[in-house]
C-alpha positions in Angstrom: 88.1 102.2 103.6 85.8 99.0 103.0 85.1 97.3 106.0 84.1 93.7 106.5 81.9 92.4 109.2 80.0 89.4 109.4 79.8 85.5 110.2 81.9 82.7 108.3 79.0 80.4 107.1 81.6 77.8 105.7 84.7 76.5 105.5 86.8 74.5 103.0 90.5 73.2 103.2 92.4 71.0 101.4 96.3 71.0 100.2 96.6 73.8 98.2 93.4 76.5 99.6 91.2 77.6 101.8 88.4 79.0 101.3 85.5 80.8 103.4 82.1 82.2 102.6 80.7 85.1 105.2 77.6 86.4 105.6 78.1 89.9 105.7 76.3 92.1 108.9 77.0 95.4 107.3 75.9 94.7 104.1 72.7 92.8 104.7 72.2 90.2 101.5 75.2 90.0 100.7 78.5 87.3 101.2 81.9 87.0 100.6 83.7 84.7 99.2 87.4 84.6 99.8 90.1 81.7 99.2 93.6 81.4 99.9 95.5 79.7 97.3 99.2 78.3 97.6 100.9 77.2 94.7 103.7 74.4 95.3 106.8 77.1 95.2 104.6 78.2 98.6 103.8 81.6 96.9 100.4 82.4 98.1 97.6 84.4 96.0 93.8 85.5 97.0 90.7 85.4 95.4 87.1 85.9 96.3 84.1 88.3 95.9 81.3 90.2 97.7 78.2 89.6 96.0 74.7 90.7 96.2 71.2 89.4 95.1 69.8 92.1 97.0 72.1 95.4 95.4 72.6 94.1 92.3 76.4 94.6 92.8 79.6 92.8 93.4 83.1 93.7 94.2 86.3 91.7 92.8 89.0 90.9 94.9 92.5 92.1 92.2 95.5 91.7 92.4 97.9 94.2 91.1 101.5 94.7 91.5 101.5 92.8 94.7 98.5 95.1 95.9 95.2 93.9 96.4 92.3 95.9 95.7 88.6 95.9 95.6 86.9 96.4 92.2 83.2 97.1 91.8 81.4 95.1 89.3 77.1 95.3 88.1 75.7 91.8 88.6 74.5 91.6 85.5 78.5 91.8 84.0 79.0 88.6 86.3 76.8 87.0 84.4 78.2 86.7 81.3 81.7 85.6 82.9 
């Protein structure tokens, strides 16, 4: 299990998302970032990512067959996205 604690830094709304960034506690360096989107049939999605200056690491929030999953990613592959 991958477990998330820490403190929302920011907030953004607006019609179709939401989005928060969190400072993680138990991964010190790190934040995630995690939006809400809603298409206009109301279907909803998520998105976001943990990334890390500090570990050189990120995970990817995917989405597959209506499961959602964390996938680990080097920083240095988020780079040339």
């Amino acid at each position: 299990m991958f477990r998330i604690a820490g403190q929302v830094v920011s907030k953004a709304d607006d019609q179709n998302s939401t989005s928060v960034v969190v400072r993680m506690t138990n991964r010190p360096g790190a934040r995630l970032i995690f939006t809400k989107l809603t298409d206009p049939n109301n279907s909803v999605k998520y998105i976001g990512r943990i990334i890390s200056l500090k570990h050189g690491d990120s995970y990817e929030i995917i989405s597959e067959n209506d499961q959602y999953y964390l996938k680990r990613k080097e920083f240095m592959n988020l780079m040339t996205e």
